[in-house]
Every structure is written in structure tokens, then in C-alpha cells.
C-alpha positions, 0 to 999 in steps of 0.5 A: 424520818428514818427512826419513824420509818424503822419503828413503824416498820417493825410494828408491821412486821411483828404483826405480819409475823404473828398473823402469817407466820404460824400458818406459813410455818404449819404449811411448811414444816408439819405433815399435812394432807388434804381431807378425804371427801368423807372426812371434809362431810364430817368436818363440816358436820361438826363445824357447824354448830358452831358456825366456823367457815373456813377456806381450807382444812388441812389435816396433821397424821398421828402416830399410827395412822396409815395411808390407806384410809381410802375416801370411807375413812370417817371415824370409827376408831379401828384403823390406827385407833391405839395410838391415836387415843394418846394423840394431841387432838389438836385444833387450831384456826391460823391465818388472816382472814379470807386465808383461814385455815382449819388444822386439825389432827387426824384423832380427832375425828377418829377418837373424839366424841361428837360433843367433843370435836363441836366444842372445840370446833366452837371455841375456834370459831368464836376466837375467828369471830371475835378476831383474837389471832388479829389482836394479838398480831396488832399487841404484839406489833405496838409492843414492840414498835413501842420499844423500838421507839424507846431504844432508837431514842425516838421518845425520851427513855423515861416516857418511851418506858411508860407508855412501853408499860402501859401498851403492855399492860393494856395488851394483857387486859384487852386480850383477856376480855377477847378471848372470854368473849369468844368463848362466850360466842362458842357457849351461845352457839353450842352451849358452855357445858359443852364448851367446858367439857370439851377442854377438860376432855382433851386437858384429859387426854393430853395429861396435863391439868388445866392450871387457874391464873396467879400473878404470874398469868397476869402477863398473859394475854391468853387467860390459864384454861382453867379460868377459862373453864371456871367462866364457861361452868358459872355461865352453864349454871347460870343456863340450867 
């Protein structure tokens, strides 16, 4: 009983951490502020399309942005805008649900095209609703519950490794096919050429190129962006 209570108990805490950990981490160890009411009207603006509700939006200064930007700070590009254009413009959707929060970096209000921001925004908003952070929070908790069995002795060792494999690999599979799918639900809100553009944009921006799968990426749960890119440009054309 106490090797059950053990496996199970790490399964959920493995779980717990990968859901709530990166919001409790943003929340204690990245400077955060709260938006000024004209940045939560043009957040909200940009949100929308996509559909992305949220309960709270924390903002992430870069390097160069001042704190005198008053409550007229919207977007355009003067104040801090030098070394905002070499900024992460980041966005990220963390938490469970009912406690999501939307973190995003100041640059990307201030330096990004519209058409930018609302893909991005999009591509969060679908991996919201197709509960991605959720699924690699339960993957990750049954890998892991699934070894603890094997290593407690709870499972003979031969079929504890088998099915440790299989979880594993059926981890890697669904979690690809969810992440698609939430990009497929930001290419019906907003259109996949936007989607597409937008992270080429910021793949841009960051100087790094978006990188296609080999048999390295098959132990991936999240598909390279660049596969990812490749989909949302077949089903653009498919759209023309």
C-alpha cells in the first residue's frame, strides 16, 4: 500500500509541478507588472479574434523600457522602442484553468504588427482550448508514476519498462496531435497564413530558424516549429 500511495503520489505531484510550477515561477522570479488600462483595451483588442479569455494578464518589461509610460502608453514605438526591436516578444498562456494567466513582454505591444500580436495571441488561445499545458501535465505524471512503479519493484521490471515505453511513446504521439490541433483551432479563428507569419516573424526577430523534425524530435511532445509552420502553410493553401 505504501508503494501504491508513493507511485501515485508522484504522478501528482509531477503533474501539479508542470501545470502550476511555470506560473508560480513567472509569478515569483520575473519582473511583472500589471497592464496600464490602455494596454489591457489593446490587449483585449488583439486577444480577440482569437477568442483567448483570460483571468489575468501580467506584463514582463524589456530591456529599455521606462516607468514612466503613464496610462496613454499604447504602441507606438518611441518610447524604449530601440532596444525593444531586439526583444523575445514573447507570449505565453500558464496555469490551470480558471487561474490562466496571459504573460507577455512589453515589445509586444510596442513593436509588433497587429497581424503579428493576433497570431500569437491565436496560437495561445487554441493550445488554452485544446488543454495542451493540461496534457503534458497528465504525460508527463504517468511517465513518471510509471517509472516510480518500475523502480519501487511495484511491476515486475521487464513489463514496468514496457509499458514506461509505451506511455512514453503514446505521450509523444498524442501530444503532437494536440498541438496541431490547436494551431488548427488559431488558423479557423484568425487564418493560417496569419498564424504562420506570425511565428516566422518572431523566429525572425529572435534570430534563430525555425528547425523541421528528424528522428531526434520524435521524442518531442511539442512538434519543431517549423513542421508546425509547414502545416499551417499546406492548409493556407488549401484556404486560397
Amino acid at each position: 500500500m505504501i508503494r501504491v500511495a508513493l507511485v501515485v503520489g508522484v504522478g501528482v505531484l509531477a503533474a501539479l509541478a508542470v501545470s502550476v510550477g511555470p506560473l508560480y515561477a513567472a509569478d515569483r522570479y520575473r519582473e511583472l507588472r500589471e497592464p496600464t488600462d490602455a494596454e489591457r483595451a489593446q490587449i483585449a483588442a488583439l486577444a480577440d479574434p482569437g477568442g483567448l479569455d483570460l483571468d489575468r494578464v501580467a506584463i514582463e518589461s524589456v530591456d529599455g523600457e521606462g516607468d514612466d509610460r503613464g496610462d496613454d502608453h499604447g504602441g507606438d514605438g518611441d518610447e524604449g522602442g530601440g532596444s525593444a526591436a531586439a526583444g523575445p516578444a514573447e507570449v505565453s498562456v500558464r496555469g490551470p484553468p480558471g487561474r490562466r494567466v496571459l504573460f507577455l513582454t512589453a515589445d509586444v505591444l510596442t513593436d509588433l504588427d497587429e497581424d503579428v500580436a493576433v497570431g500569437l495571441l491565436a496560437a495561445e488561445a487554441g493550445r488554452a482550448a485544446t488543454y495542451y499545458a493540461e496534457f503534458r501535465a497528465v504525460a508527463v505524471g504517468a511517465v513518471l508514476a510509471t517509472l516510480a512503479a518500475v523502480v519501487t519493484a511495484l511491476v515486475p521490471f521487464e513489463s514496468g519498462f514496457a509499458a514506461l515505453v509505451a506511455v512514453g511513446v503514446a505521450s509523444f504521439w498524442a501530444g503532437r496531435r494536440v498541438q496541431y490541433a490547436a494551431d488548427a483551432r488559431a488558423a479557423d479563428a484568425v487564418g493560417a497564413e496569419r498564424v504562420a507569419d506570425a511565428f516566422e516573424r518572431v523566429a525572425e526577430r529572435r534570430g534563430v530558424e525555425p528547425e523541421t523534425g528528424d528522428w531526434s524530435t520524435w521524442f518531442e511532445v511539442q512538434p519543431p516549429l517549423g513542421d508546425r509552420i509547414a502545416r499551417l502553410r499546406e492548409r493556407a493553401g488549401g484556404e486560397k
